[in-house]
N, C-alpha and C positions, 0 to 999 in steps of 0.2 A: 727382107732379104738378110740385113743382118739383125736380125732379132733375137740367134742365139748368141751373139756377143754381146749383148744389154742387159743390165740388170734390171727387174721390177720397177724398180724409183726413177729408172731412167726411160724407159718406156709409161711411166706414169707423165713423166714428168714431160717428153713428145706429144703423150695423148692432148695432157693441158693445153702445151704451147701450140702447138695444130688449130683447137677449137679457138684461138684468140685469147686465151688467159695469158697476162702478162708474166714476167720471168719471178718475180715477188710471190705471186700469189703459186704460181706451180711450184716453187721451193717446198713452201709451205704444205700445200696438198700435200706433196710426196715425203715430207717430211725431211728435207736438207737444208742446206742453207743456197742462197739466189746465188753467191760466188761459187760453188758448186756447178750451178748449172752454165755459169758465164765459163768455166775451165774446161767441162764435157764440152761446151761448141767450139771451144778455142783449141783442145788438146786429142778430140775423141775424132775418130774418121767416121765410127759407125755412128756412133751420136748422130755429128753432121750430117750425115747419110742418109738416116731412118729420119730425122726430124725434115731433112728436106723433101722426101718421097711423103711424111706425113702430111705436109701442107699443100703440097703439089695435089693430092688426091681429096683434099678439101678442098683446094681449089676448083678444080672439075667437081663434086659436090654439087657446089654452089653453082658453077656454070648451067650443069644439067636442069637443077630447080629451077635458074632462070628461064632456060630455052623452056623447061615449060609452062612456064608467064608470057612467053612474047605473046602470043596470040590475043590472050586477054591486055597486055600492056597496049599493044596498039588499036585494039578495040576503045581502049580508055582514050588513048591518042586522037581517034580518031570521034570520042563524042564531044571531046573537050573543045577539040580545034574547029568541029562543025557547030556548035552552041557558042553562039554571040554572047548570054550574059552568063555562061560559065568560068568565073574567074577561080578554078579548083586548081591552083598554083601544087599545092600537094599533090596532089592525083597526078600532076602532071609530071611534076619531079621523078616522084616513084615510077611512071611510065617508061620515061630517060631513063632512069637508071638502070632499071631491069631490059632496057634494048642494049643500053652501053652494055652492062656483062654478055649479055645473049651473044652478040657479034665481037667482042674481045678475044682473039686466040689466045689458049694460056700459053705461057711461055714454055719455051721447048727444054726438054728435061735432057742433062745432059749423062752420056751414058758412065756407069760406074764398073769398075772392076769386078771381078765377080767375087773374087777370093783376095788373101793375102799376100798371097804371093805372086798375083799380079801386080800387088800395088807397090814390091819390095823391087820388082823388075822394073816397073817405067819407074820407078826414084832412080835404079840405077844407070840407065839409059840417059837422062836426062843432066843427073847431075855431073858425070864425066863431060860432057857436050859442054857444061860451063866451064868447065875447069879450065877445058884444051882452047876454048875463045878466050879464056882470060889471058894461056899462056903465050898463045900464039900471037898475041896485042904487043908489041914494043911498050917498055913502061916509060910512062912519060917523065919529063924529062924535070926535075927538082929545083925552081926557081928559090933562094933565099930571100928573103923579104928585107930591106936595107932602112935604116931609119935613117933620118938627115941629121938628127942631134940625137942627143941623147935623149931618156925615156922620162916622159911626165907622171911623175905618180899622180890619182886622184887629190889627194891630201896636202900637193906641195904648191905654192906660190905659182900665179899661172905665170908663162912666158911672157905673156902680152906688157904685162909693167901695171894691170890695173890695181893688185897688192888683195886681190880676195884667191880664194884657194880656186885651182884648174877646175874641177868638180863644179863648182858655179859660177863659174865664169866660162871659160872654151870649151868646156869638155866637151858638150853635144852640139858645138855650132859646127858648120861645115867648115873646112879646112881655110877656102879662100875668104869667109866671114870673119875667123875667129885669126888671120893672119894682117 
């Protein structure tokens, strides 16, 4: 959808991240450097966008190739659990596994703007709505913080009378400890 706002290296570098190549090795591939592509997820909408819709549709991928394992997964299931001296601890695992995905709904893909100028209208929608709760809030109210004595430098002679500096002596003990 937005793939005519990507450039080449950016769509290279989706395709990587999609199949499971970590953020290292797709810099690499596509020829950038890995904080490149840490700024495109942090900073880019379509990045974010096309890289989410890329995994999402891997995900389903993989779902569909499982659903068509289940049949034979629980075929496996069912010669493993009927055979007393079958301990195919493997067989079995991968069985599990391939039912876990088969029955996993993928997670629900939440819907995207379509253009730009949708996305300039709900920012502006949105961010007034903050503004007018912040205004509309009484500002609270500005306690001063009062000391009983005056101020202990780190460095200076602790209060206590033990004659080593505050800093190793009271500094970090609790108030009614170190009184």
């Amino acid at each position: 959808m937005f793939d005519e706002a990507l450039s080449p290296q950016q769509l290279q570098v989706i395709d990587a991240l999609s199949e499971g190549m970590n953020s290292t090795d797709a810099a690499a591939l596509a020829g950038v450097h890995r904080n490149t592509i840490a700024n495109w997820r942090r900073n880019s909408l379509f990045f974010r966008e096309a890289l989410a819709d890329a995994q999402y549709d891997r995900a389903l991928l993989f779902r569909d190739k499982a659903e068509e394992l289940l049949d034979l997964a629980f075929a496996t299931l069912d010669n493993i659990l009927s055979d007393p001296k079958a301990p195919s601890s493997v067989r079995l695992k991968a069985a599990l596994f391939i039912i876990e995905r088969a029955t996993t709904p993928p997670p629900m893909k939440k819907p995207v703007p379509l253009d730009i100028e949708e996305i300039h209208v709900s920012r502006q929608e949105t961010v007034p709505q903050v503004h007018k709760e912040a205004q509309s809030a009484p500002p609270a109210p500005v306690q001063t913080i009062r000391r009983e004595g005056p101020k202990v430098g780190r460095n200076d002679a602790c209060p206590c009378g033990s004659g080593q500096k505050y800093k190793r002596c009271c500094l970090n003990k609790p108030k009614a400890q170190a009184a």
